[in-house]
N, C-alpha and C positions, 0 to 999 in steps of 0.2 A: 592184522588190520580189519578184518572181515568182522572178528567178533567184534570188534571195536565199533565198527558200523552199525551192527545188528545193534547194539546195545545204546547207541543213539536213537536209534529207531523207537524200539520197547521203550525208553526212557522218556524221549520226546510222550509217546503216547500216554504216559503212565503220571505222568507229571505235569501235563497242560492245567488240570483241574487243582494243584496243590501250590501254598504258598511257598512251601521252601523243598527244592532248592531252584536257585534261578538259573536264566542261563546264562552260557560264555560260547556265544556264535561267531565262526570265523566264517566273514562272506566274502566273496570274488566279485567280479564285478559285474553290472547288467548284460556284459556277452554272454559270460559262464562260458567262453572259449577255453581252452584244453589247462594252456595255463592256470585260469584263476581256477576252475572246475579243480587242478592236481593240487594245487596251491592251497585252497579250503581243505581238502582233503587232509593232507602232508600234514600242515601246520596243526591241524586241530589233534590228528595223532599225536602227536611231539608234544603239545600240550596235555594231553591225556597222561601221558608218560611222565612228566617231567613235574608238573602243574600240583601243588598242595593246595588243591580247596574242594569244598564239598558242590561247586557248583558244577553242572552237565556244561559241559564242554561239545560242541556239536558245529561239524563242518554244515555248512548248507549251502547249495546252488541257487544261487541268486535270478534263475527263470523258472517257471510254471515248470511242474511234474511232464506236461503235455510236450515242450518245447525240446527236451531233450533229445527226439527224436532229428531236431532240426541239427542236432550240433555230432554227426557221422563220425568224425574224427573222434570224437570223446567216447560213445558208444565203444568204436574198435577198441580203441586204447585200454577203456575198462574190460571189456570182454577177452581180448592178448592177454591181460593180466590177473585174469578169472574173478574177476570182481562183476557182480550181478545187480545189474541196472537198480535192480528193487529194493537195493541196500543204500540207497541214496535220500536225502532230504531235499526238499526243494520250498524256492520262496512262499509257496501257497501253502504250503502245510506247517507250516509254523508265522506264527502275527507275533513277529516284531513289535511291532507300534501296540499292541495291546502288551506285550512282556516289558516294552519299555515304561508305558502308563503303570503297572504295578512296579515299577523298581527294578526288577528281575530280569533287567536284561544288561548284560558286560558284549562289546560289540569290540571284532579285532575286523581290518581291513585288511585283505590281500588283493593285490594284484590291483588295486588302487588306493590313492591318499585322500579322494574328500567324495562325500555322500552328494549323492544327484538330489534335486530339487525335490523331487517325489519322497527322499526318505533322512529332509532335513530333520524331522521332529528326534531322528535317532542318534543325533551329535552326542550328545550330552551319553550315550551309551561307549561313545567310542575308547577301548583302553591302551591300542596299540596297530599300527600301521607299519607292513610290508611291504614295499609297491618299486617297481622298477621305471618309471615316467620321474617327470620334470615334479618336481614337489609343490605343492598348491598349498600347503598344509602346514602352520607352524607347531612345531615340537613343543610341546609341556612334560615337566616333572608325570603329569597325570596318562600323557599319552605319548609314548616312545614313538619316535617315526625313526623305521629305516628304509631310506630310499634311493638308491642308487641304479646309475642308468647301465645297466647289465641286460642282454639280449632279452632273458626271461626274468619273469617274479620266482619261477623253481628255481633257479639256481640260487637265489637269496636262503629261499627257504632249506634247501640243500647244505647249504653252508650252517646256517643254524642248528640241523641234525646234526652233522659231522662235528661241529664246534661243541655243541652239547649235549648229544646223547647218542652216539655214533651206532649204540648197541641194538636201536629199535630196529635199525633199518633191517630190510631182507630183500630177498627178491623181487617178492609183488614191488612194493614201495619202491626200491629203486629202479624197479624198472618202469612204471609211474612219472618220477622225476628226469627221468634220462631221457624217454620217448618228448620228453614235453621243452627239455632247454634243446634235443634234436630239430622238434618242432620249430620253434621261435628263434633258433640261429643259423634256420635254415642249411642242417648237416652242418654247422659249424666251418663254413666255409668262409675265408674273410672276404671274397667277393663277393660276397651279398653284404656286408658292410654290418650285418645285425651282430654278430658275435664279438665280447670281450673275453680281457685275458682269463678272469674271473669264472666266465662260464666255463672256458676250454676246463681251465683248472677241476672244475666239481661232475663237468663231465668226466673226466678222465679219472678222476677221485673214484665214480661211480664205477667205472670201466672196471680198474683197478680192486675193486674190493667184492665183486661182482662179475667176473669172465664169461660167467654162462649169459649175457645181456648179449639180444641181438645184436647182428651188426649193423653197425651208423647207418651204411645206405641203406640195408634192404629195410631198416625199419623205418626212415624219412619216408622212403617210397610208400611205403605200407599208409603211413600216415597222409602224407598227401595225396593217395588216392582214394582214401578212405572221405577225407575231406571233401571231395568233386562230386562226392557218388551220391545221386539221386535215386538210384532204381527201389523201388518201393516205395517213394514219396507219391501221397496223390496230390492233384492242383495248386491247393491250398497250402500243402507243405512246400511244395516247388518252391513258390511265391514268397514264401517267409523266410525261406531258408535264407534269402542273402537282399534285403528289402530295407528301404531309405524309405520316410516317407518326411513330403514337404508339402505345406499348405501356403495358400494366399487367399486368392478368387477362386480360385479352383484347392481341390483337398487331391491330391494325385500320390501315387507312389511308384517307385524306381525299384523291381525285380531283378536281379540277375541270375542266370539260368545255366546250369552247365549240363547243359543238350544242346542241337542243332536246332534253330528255329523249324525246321520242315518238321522235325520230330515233337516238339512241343506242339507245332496246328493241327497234328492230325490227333491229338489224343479225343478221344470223342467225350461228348459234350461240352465244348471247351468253351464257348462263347457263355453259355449256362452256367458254368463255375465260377467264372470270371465274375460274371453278372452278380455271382453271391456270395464272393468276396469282395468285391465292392461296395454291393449294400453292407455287409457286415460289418466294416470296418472304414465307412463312409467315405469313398476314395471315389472322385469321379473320371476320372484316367489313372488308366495304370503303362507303364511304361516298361518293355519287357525287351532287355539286355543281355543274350544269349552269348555264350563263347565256347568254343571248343578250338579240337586241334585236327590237320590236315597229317596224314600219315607221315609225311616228312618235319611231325609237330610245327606247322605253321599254324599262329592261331589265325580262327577265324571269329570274328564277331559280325553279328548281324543285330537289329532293333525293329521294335513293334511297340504301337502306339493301339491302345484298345480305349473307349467310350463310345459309348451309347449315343452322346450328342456327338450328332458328325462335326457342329460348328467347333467342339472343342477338338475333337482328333484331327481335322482339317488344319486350323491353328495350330497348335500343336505340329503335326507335320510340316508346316510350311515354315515354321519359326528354325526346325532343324536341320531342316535342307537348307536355310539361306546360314546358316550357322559361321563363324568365323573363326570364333579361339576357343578349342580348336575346330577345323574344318571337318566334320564327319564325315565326308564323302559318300553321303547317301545312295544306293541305286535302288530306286523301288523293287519289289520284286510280286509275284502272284500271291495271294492269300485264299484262302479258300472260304474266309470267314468275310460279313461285310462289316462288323464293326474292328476289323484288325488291320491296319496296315503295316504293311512288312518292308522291309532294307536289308540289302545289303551293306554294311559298313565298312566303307575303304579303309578309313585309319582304324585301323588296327591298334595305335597305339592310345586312341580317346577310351579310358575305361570308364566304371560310373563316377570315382572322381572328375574326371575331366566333366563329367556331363552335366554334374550335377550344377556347376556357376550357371550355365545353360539353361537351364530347368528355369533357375531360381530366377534367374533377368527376364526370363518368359515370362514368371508370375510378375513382375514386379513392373513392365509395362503392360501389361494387364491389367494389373490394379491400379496405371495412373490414367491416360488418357483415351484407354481403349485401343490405341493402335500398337501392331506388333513393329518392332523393330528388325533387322537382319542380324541378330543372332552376334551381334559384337558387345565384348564382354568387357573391351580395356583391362583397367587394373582391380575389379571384383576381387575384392575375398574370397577365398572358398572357407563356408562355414561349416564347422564340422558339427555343432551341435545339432543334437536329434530331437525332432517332435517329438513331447511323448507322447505313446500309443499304448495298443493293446498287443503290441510285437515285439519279442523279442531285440534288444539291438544286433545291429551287424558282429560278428565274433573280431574281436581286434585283429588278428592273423588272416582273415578274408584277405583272398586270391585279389580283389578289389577296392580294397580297402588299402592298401602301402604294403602289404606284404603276402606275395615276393614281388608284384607288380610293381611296384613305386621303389622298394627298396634295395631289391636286387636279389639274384639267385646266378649262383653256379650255373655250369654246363653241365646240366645232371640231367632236367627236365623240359616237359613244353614248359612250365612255368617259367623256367630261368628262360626260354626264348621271349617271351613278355616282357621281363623284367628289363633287358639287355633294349628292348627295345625302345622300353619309357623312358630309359635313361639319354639314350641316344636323344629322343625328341625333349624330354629336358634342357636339356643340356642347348640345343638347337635353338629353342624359343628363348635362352637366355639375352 
């Protein structure tokens, strides 16, 4: 599969200036979480295999070259599997929308069924859809959809190797696909609720055909602490690595951080960094969501409200302390900075899900009659669509985002201490 890469590479290069041949790109989705990242991968092999035509056939990761540093989990993964970061394509180094305007673009979808608003112009490219979600997308003679709601989009694509070309696979590759329906079935546990009979099946397929593959837990492990791990992230990566952003009257954005708040304030020049990713990316609060774990894995979360205008960080703070649903149990705590106020956070089980209806009722009496309200939400929607930006989206499998947090985990991890706990208050608020 390596040469296979390389020679995307060299091709992609070699062929941007020539009318024929065109391409046949299999993209993932705006996370480029571990999934769609092995998913583009897998499938575009298989195709390369399988596939009679003269066009380049080329996986590509649907984030900036730069970003992939943000997605830890994927890095491991590639590197466990000896695969070198530099053998990768990514969304800036090939223009879609200029290969679609000559003709020469064939576009397959994994690990989603319909193109984000930013890359409607590219329908008319699309020849074939893979994707494990709720189908948005109707089937034509011209564009197969197979969509079934299975833990992972790898175990689809798993199933497709095996079904049709069983002989590519090898080691690298399955172990590729196995670390990744691992990943998103959460060790295939059925108390975390993500895993079908389907995945168990293609996991064990892989098991089976394949013995020298790590073992389930220590390679879960592996990966979800691979996922957490910040250390050699500066500021700026911190901040993107797991980051919502939502605009009204105010342009602000929702960080979360897997360090201790004490350990993020003292990093030095911190109010300075802040300061210049704010102006960069025009955010005038940012709002910073910290969690970890206590050595008997009890999580801990804490929160931090940073702007320059005190009247906004003031606001802002005072809208979340009066907060209702849910109740954040605020306790201030010391800062060392004066445009940063700090918390402790009682509930434990509000993560940036729950925060975010919050957020969003803050801008939205904001934007009507200027007075803030106490932080009562009623029957709000939580919306999940995302501004677009110049960031990265959240990776679908985020700690924060439903999985394992919302969706559940085993007794394996801190995470499954989280998970067991959202459910409880779930379940509670019903």
């Amino acid at each position: 599969m390596e040469e296979f890469l390389l020679s995307c590479r060299q091709a992609v290069q070699a062929s941007m200036d020539q009318a024929e041949p065109g391409f046949h790109v299999v993209l993932g989705n705006e996370s480029c979480d571990l999934d769609s990242m092995v998913s583009a991968l897998a499938f575009a092999y298989f195709l390369s295999k399988t596939a009679h035509s003269k066009t380049l056939i080329v996986p590509l990761l649907n984030i900036r070259q730069a970003d992939l540093v943000l997605r830890s989990d994927n890095v491991f993964l590639l590197r466990q599997t000896g695969f070198s970061p530099d053998l990768l394509l990514f969304r800036d180094q090939l223009d879609l929308q200029a290969l679609q305007r000559a003709g020469r673009l064939r576009l397959t979808l994994v690990d989603h069924n319909v193109l984000p608003s930013s890359d409607r112009d590219l329908e008319g490219a699309v020849v074939e859809v893979i994707d494990h979600r709720q189908q948005e997308r109707e089937p034509s003679p011209a564009c197969p959809v197979t969509v079934e709601m299975v833990g992972s989009c790898a175990t689809l694509i798993t199933e497709r190797i095996i079904q049709k070309a069983p002989e590519i696979l090898d080691q690298q590759l399955a172990q590729l696909l196995y670390a990744t329906i691992l990943l998103d079935c959460v060790n295939m546990a059925p108390a975390a609720g993500k895993v079908t009979p389907k995945d168990s099946q293609y996991a064990a397929a892989l098991e089976a055909r394949f013995p020298a593959l790590p073992p389930r837990g220590a390679l879960f492990q592996a990966l979800q602490n691979a996922k957490f791990d910040v250390s050699g992230l500066n500021t700026e990566q911190m901040l993107l690595k797991d980051m919502k952003a939502v605009s009204g009257s105010l342009s602000l954005a929702i960080s979360v951080l897997y360090i201790t708040l004490e350990e993020f304030l003292q990093r030095a020049e911190l109010e300075a960094e802040l300061s210049d990713f704010c102006q960069k990316l025009g955010f005038e609060l940012l709002l910073l969501m910290t969690i970890s774990f206590t050595e008997t894995k009890e999580p801990i979360r804490e929160l931090a409200v940073f702007s320059h205008s005190a009247a906004c960080r003031e606001q802002m703070c005072q809208y979340l302390e009066r907060a209702r649903n849910p109740a954040l149990n605020l306790c201030p705590i010391s800062s060392p900075h004066p445009h940063i106020a700090a918390y402790q956070q009682g509930n434990t089980l509000a993560s940036r899900k729950k925060l975010l209806p919050i957020v969003k009722d803050f801008l939205r009496d904001r934007d009507g009659d200027g007075r803030l309200g106490d932080g009562r939400l009623g029957d709000v929607e939580e919306e999940e669509e995302e501004e677009e930006s110049q960031v990265p989206p959240t990776p679908m499998n985020s700690l924060v985002e439903g999985c394992p947090l919302d969706d559940g985990l085993p007794c394996i991890s801190a995470q499954d201490l989280e998970e067991k706990f959202s459910k409880m208050a779930e379940r509670g608020g019903d």
